[in-house]
DSSP file (Angstrom, degrees, kcal/mol; ACC not computed):
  #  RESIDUE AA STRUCTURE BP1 BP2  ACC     N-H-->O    O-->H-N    N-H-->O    O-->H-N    TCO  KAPPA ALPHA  PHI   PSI    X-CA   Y-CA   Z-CA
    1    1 A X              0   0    0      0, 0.0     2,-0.4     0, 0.0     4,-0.0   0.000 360.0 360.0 360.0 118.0  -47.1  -14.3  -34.6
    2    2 A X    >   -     0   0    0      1,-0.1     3,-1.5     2,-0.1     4,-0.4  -0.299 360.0-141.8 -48.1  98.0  -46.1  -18.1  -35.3
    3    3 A X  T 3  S+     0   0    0     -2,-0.4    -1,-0.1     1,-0.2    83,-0.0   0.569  99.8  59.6 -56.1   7.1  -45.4  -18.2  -39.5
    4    4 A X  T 3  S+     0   0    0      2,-0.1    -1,-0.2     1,-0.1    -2,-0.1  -0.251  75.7 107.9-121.9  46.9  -47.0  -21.6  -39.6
    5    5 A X  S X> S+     0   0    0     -3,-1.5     4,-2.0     2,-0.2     3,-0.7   0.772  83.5  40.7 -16.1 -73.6  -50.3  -20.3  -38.3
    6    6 A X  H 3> S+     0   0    0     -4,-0.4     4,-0.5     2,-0.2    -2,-0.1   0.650 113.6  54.4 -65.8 -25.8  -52.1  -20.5  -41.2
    7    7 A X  H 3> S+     0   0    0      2,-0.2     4,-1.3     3,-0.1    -1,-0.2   0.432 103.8  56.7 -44.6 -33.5  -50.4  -23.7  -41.7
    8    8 A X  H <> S+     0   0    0     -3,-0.7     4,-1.9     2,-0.2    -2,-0.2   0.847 108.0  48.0 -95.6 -41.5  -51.6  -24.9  -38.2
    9    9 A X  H  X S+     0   0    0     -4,-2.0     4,-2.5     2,-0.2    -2,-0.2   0.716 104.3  56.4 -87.6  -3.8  -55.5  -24.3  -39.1
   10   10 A X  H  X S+     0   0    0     -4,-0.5     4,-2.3     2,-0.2     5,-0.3   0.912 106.8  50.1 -50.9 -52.2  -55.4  -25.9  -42.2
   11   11 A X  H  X S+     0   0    0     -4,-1.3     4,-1.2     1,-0.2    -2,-0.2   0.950 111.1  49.9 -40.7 -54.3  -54.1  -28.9  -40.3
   12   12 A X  H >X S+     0   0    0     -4,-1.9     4,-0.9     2,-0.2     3,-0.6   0.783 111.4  45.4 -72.1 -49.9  -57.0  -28.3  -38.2
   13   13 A X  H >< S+     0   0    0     -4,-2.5     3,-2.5     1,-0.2     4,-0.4   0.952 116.0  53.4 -58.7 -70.9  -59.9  -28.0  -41.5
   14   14 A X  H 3< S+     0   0    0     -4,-2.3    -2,-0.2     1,-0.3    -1,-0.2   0.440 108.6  43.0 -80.4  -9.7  -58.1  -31.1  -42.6
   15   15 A X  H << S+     0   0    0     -4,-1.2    -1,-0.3    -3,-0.6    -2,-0.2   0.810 109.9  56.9 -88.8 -22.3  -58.6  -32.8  -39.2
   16   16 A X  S << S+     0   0    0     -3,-2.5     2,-0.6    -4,-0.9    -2,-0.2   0.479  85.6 102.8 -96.1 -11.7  -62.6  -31.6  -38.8
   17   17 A X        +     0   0    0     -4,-0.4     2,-0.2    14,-0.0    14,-0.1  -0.913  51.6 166.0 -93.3 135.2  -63.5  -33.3  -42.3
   18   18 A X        -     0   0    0     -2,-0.6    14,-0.5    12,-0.1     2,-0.1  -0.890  42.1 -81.3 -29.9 105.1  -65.3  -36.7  -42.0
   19   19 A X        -     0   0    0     -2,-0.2    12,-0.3    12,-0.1     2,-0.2  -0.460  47.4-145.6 -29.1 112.5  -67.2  -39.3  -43.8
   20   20 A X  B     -A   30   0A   0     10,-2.7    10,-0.5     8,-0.1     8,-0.0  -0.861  16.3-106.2 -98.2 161.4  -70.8  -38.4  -44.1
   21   21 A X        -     0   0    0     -2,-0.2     8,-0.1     8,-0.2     7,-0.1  -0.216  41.9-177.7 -68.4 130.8  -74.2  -40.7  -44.1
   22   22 A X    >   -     0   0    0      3,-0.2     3,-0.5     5,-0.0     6,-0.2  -0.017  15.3-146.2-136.6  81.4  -75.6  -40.8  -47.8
   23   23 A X  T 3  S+     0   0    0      1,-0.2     5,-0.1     4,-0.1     4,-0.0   0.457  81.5  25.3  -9.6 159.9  -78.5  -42.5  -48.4
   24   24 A X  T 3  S+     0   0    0      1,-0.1     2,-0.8     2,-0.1    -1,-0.2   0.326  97.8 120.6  57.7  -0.6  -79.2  -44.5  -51.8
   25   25 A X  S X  S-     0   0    0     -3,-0.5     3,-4.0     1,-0.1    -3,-0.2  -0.802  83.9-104.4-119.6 113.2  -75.0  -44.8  -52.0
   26   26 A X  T 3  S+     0   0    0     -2,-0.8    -2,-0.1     1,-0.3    -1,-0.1   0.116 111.7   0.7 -11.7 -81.2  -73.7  -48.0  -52.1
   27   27 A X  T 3  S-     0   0    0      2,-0.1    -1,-0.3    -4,-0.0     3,-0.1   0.424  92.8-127.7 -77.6  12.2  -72.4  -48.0  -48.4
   28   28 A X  S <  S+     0   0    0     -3,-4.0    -2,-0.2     1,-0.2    -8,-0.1  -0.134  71.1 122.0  99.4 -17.0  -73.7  -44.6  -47.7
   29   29 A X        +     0   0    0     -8,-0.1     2,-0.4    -4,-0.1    35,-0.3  -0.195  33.9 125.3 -86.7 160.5  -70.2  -43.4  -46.4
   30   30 A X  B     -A   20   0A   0    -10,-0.5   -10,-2.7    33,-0.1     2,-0.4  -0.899  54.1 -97.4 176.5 174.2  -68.4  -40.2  -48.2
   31   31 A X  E     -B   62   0B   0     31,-1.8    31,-1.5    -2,-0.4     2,-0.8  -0.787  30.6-129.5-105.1 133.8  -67.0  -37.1  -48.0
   32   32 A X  E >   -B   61   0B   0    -14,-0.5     3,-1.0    -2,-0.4    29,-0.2  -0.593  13.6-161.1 -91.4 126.7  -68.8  -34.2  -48.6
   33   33 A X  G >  S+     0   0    0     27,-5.5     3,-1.4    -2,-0.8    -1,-0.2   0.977  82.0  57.7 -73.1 -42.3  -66.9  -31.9  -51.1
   34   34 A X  G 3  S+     0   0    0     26,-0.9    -1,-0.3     1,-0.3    27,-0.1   0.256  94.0  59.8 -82.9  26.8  -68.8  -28.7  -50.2
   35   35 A X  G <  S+     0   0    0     -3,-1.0     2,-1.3     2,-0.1    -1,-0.3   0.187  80.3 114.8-115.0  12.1  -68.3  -28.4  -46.8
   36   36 A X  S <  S-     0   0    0     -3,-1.4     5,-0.2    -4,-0.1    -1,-0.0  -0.626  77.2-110.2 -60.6  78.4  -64.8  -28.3  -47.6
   37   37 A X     >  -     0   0    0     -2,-1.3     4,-0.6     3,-0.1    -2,-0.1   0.338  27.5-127.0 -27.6 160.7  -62.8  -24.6  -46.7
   38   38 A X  H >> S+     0   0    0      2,-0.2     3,-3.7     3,-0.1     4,-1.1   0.932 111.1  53.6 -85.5 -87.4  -62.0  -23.0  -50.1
   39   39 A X  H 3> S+     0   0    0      1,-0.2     4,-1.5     2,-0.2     3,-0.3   0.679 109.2  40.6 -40.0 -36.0  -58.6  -22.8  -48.8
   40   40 A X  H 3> S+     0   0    0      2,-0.2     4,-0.7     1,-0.2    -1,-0.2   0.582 116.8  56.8 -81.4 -11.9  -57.9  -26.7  -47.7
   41   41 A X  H << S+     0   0    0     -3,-3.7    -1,-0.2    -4,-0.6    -2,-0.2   0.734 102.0  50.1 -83.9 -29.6  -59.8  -27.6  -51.0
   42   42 A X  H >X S+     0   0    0     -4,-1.1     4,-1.3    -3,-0.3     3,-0.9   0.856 113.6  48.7 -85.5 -33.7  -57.3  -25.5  -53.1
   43   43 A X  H >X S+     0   0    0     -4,-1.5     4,-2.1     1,-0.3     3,-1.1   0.945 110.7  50.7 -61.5 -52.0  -54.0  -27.6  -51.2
   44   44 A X  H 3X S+     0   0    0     -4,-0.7     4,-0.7     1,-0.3    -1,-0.3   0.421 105.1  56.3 -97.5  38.6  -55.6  -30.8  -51.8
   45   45 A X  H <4 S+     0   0    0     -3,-0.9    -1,-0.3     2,-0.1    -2,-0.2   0.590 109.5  45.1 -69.9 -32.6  -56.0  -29.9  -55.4
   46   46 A X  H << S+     0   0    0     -4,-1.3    -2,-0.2    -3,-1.1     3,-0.2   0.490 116.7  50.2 -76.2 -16.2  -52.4  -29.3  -55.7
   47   47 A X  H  < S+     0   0    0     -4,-2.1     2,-0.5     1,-0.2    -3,-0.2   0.934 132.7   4.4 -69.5 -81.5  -52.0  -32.3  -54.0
   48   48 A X    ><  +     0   0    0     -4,-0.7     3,-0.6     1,-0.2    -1,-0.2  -0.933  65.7 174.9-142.2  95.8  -54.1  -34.5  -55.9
   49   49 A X  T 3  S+     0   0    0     -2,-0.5    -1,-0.2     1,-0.2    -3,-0.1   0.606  72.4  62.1-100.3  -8.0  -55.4  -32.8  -58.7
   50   50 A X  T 3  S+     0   0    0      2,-0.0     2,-0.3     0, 0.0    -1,-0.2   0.308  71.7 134.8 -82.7  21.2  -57.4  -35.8  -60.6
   51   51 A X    <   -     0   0    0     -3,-0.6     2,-0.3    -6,-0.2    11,-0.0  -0.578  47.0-155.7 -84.7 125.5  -59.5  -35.9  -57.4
   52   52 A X        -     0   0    0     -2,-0.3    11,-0.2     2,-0.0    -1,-0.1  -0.741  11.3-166.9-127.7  94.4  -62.9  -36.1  -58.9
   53   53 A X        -     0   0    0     -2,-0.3     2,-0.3     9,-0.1     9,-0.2  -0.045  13.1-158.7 -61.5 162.2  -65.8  -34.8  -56.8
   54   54 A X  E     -C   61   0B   0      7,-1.1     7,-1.9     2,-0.0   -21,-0.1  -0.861  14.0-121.1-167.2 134.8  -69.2  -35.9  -58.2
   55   55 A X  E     -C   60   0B   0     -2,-0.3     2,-0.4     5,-0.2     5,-0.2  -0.108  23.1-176.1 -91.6 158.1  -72.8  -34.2  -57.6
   56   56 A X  E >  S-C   59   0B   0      3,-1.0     3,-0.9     1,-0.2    -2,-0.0  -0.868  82.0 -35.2-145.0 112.7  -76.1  -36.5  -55.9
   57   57 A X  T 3  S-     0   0    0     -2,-0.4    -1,-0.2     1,-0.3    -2,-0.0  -0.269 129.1 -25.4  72.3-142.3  -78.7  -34.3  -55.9
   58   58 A X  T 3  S+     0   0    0     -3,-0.1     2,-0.4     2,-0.0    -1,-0.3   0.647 118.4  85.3 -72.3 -26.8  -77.3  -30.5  -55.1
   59   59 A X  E <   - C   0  56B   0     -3,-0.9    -3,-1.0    -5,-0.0     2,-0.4  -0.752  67.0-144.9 -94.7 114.6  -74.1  -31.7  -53.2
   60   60 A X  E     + C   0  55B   0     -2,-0.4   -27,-5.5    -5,-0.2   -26,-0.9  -0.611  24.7 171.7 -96.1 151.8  -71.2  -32.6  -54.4
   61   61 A X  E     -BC  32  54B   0     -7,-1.9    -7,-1.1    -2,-0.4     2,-0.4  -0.849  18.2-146.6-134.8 163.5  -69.0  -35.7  -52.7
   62   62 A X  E     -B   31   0B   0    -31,-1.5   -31,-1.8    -2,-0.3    -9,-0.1  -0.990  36.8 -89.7-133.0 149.4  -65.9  -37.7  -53.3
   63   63 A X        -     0   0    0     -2,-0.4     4,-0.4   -11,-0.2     5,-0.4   0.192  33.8-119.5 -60.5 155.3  -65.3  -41.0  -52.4
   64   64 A X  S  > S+     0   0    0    -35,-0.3     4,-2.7     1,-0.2    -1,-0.1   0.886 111.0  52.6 -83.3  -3.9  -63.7  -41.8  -49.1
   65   65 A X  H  > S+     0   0    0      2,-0.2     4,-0.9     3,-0.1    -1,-0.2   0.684 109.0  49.7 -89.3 -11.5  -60.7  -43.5  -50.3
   66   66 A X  H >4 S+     0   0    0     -3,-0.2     3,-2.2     2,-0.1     4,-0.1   0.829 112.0  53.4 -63.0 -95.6  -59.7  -40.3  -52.7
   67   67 A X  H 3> S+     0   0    0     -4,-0.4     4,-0.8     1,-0.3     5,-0.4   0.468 107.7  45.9 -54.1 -48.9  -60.2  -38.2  -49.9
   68   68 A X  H 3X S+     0   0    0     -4,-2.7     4,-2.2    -5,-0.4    -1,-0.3   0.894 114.9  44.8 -67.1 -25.3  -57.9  -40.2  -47.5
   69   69 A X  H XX S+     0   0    0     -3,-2.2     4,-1.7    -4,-0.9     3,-1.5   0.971 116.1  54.4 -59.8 -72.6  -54.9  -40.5  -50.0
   70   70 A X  H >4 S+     0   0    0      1,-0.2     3,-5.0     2,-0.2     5,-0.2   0.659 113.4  42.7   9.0-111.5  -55.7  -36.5  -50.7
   71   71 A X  H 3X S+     0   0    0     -4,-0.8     4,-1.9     1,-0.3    -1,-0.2   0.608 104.2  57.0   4.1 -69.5  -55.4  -35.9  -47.4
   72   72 A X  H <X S+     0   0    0     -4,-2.2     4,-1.2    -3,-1.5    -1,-0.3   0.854 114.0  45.8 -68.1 -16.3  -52.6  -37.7  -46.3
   73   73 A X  H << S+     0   0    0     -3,-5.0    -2,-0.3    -4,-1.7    -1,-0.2   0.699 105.3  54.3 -85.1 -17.8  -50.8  -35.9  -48.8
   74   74 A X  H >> S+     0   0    0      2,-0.2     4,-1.9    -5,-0.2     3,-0.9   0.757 108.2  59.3 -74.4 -53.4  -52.1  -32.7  -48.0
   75   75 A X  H 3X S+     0   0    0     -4,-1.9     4,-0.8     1,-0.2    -2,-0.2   0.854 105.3  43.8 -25.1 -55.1  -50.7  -33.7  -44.5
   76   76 A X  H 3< S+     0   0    0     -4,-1.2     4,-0.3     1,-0.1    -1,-0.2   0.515 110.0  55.1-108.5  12.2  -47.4  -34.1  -45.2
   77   77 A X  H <> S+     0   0    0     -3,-0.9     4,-0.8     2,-0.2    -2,-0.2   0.588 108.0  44.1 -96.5  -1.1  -46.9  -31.3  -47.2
   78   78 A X  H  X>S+     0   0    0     -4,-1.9     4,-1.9     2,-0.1     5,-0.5   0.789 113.2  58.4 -69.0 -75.6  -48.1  -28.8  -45.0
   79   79 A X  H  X5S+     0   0    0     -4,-0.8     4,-1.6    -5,-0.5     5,-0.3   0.797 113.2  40.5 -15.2 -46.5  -45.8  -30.8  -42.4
   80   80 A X  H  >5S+     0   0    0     -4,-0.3     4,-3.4     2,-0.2    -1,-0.2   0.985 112.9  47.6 -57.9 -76.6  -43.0  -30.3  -44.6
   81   81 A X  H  <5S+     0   0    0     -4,-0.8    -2,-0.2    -3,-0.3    -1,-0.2   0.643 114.2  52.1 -44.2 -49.4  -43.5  -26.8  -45.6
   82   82 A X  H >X5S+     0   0    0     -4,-1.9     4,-3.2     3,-0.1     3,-1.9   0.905 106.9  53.1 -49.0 -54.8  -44.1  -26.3  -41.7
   83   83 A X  H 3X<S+     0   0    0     -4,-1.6     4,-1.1    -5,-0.5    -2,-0.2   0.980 111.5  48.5 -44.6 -58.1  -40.4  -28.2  -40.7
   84   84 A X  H 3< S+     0   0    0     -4,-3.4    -1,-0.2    -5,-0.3     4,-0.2   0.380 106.4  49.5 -93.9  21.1  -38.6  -25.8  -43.1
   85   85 A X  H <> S+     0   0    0     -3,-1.9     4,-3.1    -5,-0.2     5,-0.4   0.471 116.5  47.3-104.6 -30.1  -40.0  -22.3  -42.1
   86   86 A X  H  X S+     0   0    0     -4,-3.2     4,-0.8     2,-0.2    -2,-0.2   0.718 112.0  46.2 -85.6   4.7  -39.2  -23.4  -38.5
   87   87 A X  H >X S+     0   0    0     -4,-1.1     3,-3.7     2,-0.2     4,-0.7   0.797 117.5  48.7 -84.6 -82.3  -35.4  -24.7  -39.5
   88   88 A X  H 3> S+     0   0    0      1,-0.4     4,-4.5    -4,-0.2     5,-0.2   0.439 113.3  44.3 -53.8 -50.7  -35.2  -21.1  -41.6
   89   89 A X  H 3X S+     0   0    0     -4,-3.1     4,-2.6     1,-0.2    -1,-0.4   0.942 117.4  45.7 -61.7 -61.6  -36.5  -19.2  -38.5
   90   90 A X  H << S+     0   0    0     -3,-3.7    -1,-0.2    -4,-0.8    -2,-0.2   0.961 112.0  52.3 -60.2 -42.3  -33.9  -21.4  -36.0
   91   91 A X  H  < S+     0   0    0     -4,-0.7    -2,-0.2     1,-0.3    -1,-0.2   0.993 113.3  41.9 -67.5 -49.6  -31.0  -20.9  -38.5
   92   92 A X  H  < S-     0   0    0     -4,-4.5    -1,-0.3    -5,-0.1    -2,-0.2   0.955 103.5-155.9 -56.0 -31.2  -31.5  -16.9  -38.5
   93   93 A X     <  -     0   0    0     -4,-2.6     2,-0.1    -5,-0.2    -2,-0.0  -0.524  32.4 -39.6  85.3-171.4  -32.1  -17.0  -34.7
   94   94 A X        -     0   0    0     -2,-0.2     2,-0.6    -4,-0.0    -4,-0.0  -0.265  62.8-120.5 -82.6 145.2  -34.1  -14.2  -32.6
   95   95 A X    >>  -     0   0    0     -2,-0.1     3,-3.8     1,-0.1     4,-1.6  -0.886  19.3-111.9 -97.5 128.6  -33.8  -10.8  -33.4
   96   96 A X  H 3> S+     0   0    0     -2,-0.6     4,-1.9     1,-0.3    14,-0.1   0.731 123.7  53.4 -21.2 -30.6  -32.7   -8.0  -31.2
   97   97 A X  H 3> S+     0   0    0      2,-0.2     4,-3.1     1,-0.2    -1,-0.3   0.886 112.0  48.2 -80.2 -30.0  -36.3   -6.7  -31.3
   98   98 A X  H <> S+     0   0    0     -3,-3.8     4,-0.6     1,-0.3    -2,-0.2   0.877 107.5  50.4 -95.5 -43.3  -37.3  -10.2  -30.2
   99   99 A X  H >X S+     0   0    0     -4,-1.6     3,-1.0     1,-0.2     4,-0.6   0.989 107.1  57.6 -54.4 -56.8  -35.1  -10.6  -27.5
  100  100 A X  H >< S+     0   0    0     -4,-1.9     3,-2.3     1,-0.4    -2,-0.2   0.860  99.0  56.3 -29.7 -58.6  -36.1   -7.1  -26.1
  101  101 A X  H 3< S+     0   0    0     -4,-3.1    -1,-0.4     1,-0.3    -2,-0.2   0.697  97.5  64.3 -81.7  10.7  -39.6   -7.9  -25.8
  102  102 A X  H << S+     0   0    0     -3,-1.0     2,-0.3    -4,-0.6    -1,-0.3   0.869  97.2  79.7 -79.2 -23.6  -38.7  -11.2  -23.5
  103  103 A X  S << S-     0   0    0     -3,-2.3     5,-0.1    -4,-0.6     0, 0.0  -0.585  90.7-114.1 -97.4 148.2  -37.3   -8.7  -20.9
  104  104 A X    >   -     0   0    0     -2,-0.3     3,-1.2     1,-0.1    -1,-0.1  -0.433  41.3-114.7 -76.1 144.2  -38.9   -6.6  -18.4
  105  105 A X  G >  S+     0   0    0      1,-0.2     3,-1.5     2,-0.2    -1,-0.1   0.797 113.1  71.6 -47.3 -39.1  -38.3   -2.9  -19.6
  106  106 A X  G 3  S+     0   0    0      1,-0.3    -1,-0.2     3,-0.0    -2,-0.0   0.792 110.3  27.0 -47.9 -58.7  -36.3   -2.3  -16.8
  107  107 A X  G <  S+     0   0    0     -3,-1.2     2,-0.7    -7,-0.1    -1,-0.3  -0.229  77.9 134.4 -97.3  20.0  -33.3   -4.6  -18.2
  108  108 A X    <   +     0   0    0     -3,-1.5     3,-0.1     1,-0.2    -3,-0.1  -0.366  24.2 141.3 -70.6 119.6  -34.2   -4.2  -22.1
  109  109 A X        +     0   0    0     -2,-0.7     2,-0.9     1,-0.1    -1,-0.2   0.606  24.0 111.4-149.2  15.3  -30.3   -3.6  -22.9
  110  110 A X              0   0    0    -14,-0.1   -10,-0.1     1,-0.1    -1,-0.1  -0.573 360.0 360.0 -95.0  86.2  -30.1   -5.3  -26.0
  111  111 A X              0   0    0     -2,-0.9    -1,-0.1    -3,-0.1   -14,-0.1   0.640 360.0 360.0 -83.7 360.0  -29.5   -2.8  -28.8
C-alpha cells in the first residue's frame, strides 16, 4: 500500500468539486459547501479557516473565489505533505520483506 493513498483521493475530491448553477445569485455561479467530503472539508479548514460558507434556502455555498484560493492551498499542502513521505520512504529504502516479495519464490534469498 502507497502511504499517500489517502493523500491521492483527497487530491481526487478536491479535483471533482465545481461551480454550481444558483438561481436568484448574482451570477448564479458557486460552490456548493455540502457536497463537499467531510474529510477534504476538514483540510481546507485548516487551510483557510475564515472560509465562510453561507446558507440559500437549505444549502449551504461559498463563493467561488474563497473556494479557489482554499483549494489551491489545500493543493499544495497535500503536495507537500505527499513529497516528504515519499523522500522519508526513499531515504529508508526497501525493506528485506519488500525486496522478497519482488522475487519469484524460487530465488527469495534475501534474509
Amino acid at each position: 500500500m502507497d502511504p499517500n493513498d489517502a493523500d491521492h483521493a483527497l487530491l481526487d475530491k478536491l479535483k471533482s468539486v465545481g461551480p454550481v448553477w444558483v438561481d436568484g445569485f448574482d451570477d448564479g455561479t458557486l460552490v456548493r459547501w455540502d457536497d463537499i467530503a467531510p474529510d477534504l472539508m476538514t483540510l481546507i479548514l485548516e487551510v483557510a479557516p475564515k472560509i465562510e460558507p453561507f446558507r440559500i434556502g437549505s444549502a449551504g455555498y461559498v463563493l467561488p473565489l474563497e473556494w479557489v484560493l482554499a483549494a489551491e492551498d489545500a493543493w499544495r499542502l497535500v503536495n507537500t505533505r505527499m513529497r516528504l513521505q515519499s523522500l522519508e520512504l526513499a531515504v529508508v529504502g526497501p525493506s528485506k520483506f519488500d525486496l522478497n516479495d519482488l522475487l519469484p519464490e524460487e530465488s527469495a534469498f534475501i534474509c
